[in-house]
C-alpha positions, -999 to +999 in steps of 0.1 A: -122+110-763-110+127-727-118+160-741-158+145-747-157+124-713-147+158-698-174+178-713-201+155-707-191+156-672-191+191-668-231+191-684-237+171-656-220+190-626-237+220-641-274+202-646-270+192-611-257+227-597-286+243-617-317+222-610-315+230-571-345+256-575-355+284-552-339+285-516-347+311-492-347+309-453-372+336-437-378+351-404-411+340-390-418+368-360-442+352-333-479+361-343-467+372-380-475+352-415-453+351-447-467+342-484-452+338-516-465+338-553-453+319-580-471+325-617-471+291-632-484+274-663-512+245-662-496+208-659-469+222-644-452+201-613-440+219-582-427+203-551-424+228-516-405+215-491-399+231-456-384+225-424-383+251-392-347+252-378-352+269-345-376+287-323-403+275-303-414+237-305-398+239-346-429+245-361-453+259-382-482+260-400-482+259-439-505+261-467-506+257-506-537+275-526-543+279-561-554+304-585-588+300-573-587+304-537-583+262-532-565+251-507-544+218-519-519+220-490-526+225-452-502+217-422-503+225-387-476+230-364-448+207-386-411+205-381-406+198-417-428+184-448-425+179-487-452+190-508-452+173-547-478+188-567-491+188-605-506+222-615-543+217-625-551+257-638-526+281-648-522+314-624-506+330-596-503+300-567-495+314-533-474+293-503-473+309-463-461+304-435-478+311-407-464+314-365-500+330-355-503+301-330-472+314-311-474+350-288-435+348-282-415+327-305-396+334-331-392+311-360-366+307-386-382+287-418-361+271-447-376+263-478-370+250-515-396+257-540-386+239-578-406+242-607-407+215-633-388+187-643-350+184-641-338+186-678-320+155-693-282+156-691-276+144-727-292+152-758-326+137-768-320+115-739-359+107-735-364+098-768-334+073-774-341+043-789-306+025-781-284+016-753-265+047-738-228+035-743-206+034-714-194+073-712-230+084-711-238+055-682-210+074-662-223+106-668-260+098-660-242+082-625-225+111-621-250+131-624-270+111-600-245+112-578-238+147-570-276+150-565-275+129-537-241+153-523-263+182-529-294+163-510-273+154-484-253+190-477-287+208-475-300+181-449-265+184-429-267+221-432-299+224-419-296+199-391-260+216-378-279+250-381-309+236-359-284+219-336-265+249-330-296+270-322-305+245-299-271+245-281-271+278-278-305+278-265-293+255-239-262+271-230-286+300-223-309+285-200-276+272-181-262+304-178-291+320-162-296+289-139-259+295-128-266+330-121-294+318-100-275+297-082-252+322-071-270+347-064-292+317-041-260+304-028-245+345-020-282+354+000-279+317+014-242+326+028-243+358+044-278+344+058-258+320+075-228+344+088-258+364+104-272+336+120-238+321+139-230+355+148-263+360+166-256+334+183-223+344+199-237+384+205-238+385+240-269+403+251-267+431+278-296+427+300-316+464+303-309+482+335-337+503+346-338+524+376-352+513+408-381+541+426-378+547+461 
């Protein structure tokens, strides 16, 4: 019995390691444009989602079109979105994002792209007609479970990675304003030793030769 609890376990760590889709973060270069294609089948779900984790404002534009040329997805200038969609033709379906909007800032763009349903963890699991007895109700939790870790270390990921590019960011703007300073504070200095030692220059008055 340890030996099954162990093994059902382990279907569901794998299911849930395995359903996490496609992952890719891109550079987005300031007036540039990326797109994707993904062949899929008709009745097909899909579900895009995005989130900009630093440059600029944090976002960009985004759309979704199908085989034929439809558009069934159009964002503007967003941080992040989700995109759930059910596939109404089969064919090539194209995703971009887009930083046209911006003349100087560079974007960095996470995104997920999953196809389909999540398989069930246990066998002929949708078509049951009986309880699930107590080592499968673990499972299933389990299974739930360490979807939510996974969920949850992809959100704190991506929020430490658009923290840190924002602190960095920062710390550069505070460095060149210390610089500044200086530099103000240096001019501002020997301005000042000029001017008290004008005032203590003793001036000779000009002596010019009297005609006779």
């Amino acid at each position: 019995m340890p030996g099954a609890v162990r093994a059902l376990c382990l279907a569901a760590l794998l299911s849930a390691l395995g359903a996490a889709g496609t992952e890719l973060t891109l550079e987005l270069p300031d007036s540039d444009r990326r797109c994707f294609h993904q062949e899929l089948e008709s009745g097909v779900k899909f579900t895009l989602d995005y989130q900009v984790i630093s440059g600029g404002h944090y976002d960009v534009d985004c759309y979704v079109e199908d085989p034929n040329g439809k558009t069934i997805y159009q964002e503007t200038k967003k941080q992040y979105d989700s995109f759930p969609h059910h596939t109404e033709v089969k064919g090539v379906y194209t995703f971009c994002f887009s930083n046209e909007f911006s003349t100087f800032s560079h974007k960095i763009v996470y995104f997920d792209f999953q196809v389909g349903d999540e398989p069930p963890i246990l066998p002929d699991m949708n078509n049951r007609v009986t309880a699930l007895t107590q080592m499968e109700s673990a499972c299933v939790t389990i299974h739930e479970m360490l979807n939510s870790v996974i969920d949850s270390q992809t959100h704190y990921r991506l929020r430490e990675a658009q923290d840190r590019s924002r602190a960095e960011e920062l710390n550069g703007r505070v460095s060149y304003w210390s610089v500044g300073e200086t530099f103000i504070l240096f001019v501002v200095s020997i301005g000042q030793v000029m001017l008290l030692k004008s005032f203590f220059t003793e001036k000779r008055p000009s002596s010019g030769g009297a005609g006779t």
